[in-house]
C-alpha positions in Angstrom: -5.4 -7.5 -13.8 -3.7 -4.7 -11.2 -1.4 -6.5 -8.7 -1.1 -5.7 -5.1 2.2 -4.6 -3.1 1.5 -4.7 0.8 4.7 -3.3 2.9 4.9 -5.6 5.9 8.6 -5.1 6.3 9.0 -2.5 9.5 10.5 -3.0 12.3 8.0 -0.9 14.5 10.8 0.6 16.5 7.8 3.6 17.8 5.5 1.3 18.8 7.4 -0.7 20.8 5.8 -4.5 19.3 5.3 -5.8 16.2 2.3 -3.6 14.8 1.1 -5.4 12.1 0.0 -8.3 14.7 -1.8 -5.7 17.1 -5.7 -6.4 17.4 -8.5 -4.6 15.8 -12.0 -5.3 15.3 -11.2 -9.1 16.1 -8.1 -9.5 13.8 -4.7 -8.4 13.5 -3.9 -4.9 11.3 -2.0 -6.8 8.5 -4.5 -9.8 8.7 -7.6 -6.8 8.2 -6.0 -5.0 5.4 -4.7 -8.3 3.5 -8.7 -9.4 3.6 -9.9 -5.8 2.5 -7.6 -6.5 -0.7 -8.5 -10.2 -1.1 -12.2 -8.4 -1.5 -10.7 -6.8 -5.1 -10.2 -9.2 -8.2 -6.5 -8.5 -7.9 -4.3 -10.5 -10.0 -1.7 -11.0 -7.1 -1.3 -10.1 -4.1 2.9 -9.7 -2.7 3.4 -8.9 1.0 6.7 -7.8 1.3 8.0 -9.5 4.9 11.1 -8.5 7.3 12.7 -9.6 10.8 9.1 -10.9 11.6 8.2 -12.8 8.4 7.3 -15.6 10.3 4.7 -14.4 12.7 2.9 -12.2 10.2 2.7 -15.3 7.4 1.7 -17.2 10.3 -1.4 -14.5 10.6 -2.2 -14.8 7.0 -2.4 -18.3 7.0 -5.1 -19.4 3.9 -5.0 -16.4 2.8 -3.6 -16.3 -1.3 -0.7 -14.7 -1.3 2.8 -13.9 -2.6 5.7 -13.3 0.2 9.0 -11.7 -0.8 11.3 -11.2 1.7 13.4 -7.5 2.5 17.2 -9.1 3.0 17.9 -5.8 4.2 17.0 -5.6 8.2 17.3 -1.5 8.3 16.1 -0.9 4.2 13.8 1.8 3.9 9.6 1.5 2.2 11.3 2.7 -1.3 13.4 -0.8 -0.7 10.6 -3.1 0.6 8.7 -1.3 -2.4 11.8 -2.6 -4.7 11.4 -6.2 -3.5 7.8 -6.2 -4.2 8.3 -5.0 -7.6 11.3 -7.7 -8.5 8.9 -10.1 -8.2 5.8 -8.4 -10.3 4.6 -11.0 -13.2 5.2 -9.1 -16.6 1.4 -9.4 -17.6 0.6 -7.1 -14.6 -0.3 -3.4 -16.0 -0.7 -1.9 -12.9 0.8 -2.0 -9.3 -1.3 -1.1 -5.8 1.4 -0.2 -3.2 -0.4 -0.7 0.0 1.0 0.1 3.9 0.3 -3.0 6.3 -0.2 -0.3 9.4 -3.1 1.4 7.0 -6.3 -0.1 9.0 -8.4 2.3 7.5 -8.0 0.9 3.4 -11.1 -0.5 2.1 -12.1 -2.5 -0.4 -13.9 0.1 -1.5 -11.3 2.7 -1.4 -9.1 0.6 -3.6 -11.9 -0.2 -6.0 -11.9 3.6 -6.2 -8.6 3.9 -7.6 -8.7 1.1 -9.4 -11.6 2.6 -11.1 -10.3 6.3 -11.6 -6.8 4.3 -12.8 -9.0 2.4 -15.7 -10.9 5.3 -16.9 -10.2 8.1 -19.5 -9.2 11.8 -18.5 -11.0 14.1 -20.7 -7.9 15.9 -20.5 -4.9 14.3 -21.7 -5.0 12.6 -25.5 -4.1 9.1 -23.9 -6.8 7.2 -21.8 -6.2 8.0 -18.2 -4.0 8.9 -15.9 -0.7 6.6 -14.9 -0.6 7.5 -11.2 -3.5 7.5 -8.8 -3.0 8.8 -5.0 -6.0 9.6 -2.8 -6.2 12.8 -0.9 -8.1 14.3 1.7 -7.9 17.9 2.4 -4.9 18.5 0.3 -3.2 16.0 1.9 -2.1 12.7 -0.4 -1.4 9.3 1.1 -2.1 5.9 0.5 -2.6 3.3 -1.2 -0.9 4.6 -4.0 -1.7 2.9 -7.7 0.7 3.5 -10.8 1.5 2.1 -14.6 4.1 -0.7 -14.1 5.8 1.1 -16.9 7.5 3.2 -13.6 8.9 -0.2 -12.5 12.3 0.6 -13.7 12.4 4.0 -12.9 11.7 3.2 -9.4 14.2 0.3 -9.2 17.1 3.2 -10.4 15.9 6.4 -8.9 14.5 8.6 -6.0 16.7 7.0 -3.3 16.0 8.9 0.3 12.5 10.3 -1.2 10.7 7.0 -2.2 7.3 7.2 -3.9 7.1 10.7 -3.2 9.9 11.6 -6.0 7.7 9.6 -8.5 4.7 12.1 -7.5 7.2 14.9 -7.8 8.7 13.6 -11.2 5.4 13.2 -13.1 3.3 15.8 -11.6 1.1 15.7 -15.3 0.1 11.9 -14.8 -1.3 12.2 -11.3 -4.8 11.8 -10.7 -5.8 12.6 -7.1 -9.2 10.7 -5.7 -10.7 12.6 -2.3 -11.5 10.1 0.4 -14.2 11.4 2.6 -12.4 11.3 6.1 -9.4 11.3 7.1 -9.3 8.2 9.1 -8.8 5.8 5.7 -5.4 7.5 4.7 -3.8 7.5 8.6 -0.9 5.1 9.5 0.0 3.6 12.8 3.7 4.3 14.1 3.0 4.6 17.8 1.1 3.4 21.0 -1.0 6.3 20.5 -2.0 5.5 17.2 -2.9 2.7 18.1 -4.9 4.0 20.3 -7.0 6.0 18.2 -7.7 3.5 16.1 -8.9 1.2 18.8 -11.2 4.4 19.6 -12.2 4.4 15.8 -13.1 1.0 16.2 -15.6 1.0 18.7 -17.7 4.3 18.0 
């Protein structure tokens, strides 16, 4: 089964608090995405913590997960991405790499990729693509979903470019899946972001 990375590392310098732990539609973000991907048969689920581990384990209380902790206070997504991947199981084939300030992931999104990950490409000799990013307008984002045969080229390479320099390195094993708004790929890095999202939630 595909295992889950969620990034709950940042230090939300923009938005001024902690904004993983920021209400929306009666829970916190990272408490509302963790539950969207507790909806998938995921094999396991790792939510990579920083500074404020203890608050945000604290939300996901009862909830069945993995925490890993990023030693490094100032490390960048390509190293909270690193932790999560140290402690992959070997029998996973496959790795979601989730953002924690993504409200709009759904269950269904991800069972989306999961599903375009699993099935053959009438274009390529082997079955499927290894990489699956969805897109909306031209524009990729995330989650992002890829072969853990890229484990140890990620643990070695694309410093100061994270995931993007695996997109760019293997531009032949991408599969792109439209989303139909634009809403489930945005992040949340400032007050008015936040904002918006509160707006999202109550139309």
């Amino acid at each position: 089964m595909i295992c889950a990375i969620v990034l709950a590392a940042g230090r939300s310098e923009r938005m001024g608090a902690q904004k993983l732990l920021l209400p929306l539609r009666g829970q916190s973000v990272i408490t509302r995405i963790v539950d969207e991907l507790i909806g998938i048969p995921l094999q396991r689920i790792i939510v990579v913590v920083g500074r404020d581990a203890e608050p945000i384990q604290q939300a996901l209380v009862g909830r069945v997960v993995t925490f890993v902790a990023n030693p490094d206070p100032v490390g960048d997504m390509l190293s909270s991405v690193r932790c999560g991947l140290r402690a992959l199981p070997k029998s996973c084939p496959a790795v979601l790499v989730a953002l924690g300030d993504q409200p709009g992931v759904t269950s269904k999104l991800v069972g989306e990729l999961i599903r375009a990950f699993r099935e053959p490409t009438p274009d390529v000799e082997t079955p499927g693509k290894q990489i699956v990013v969805p897109v909306h307008a031209g524009r990729r984002g995330h989650p992002l979903l890829f072969a853990t045969r890229f484990r140890d080229e990620l643990m070695t390479c694309y410093d100061g470019v994270g995931l993007h320099g695996l997109l760019a390195a293997h531009p032949d094993e991408v599969l792109e899946v439209e989303v139909s708004t634009a809403t489930e790929l945005e992040d949340m890095d400032t007050p008015e972001d936040y904002q918006q999202q509160l707006k999202s939630a109550a139309v």
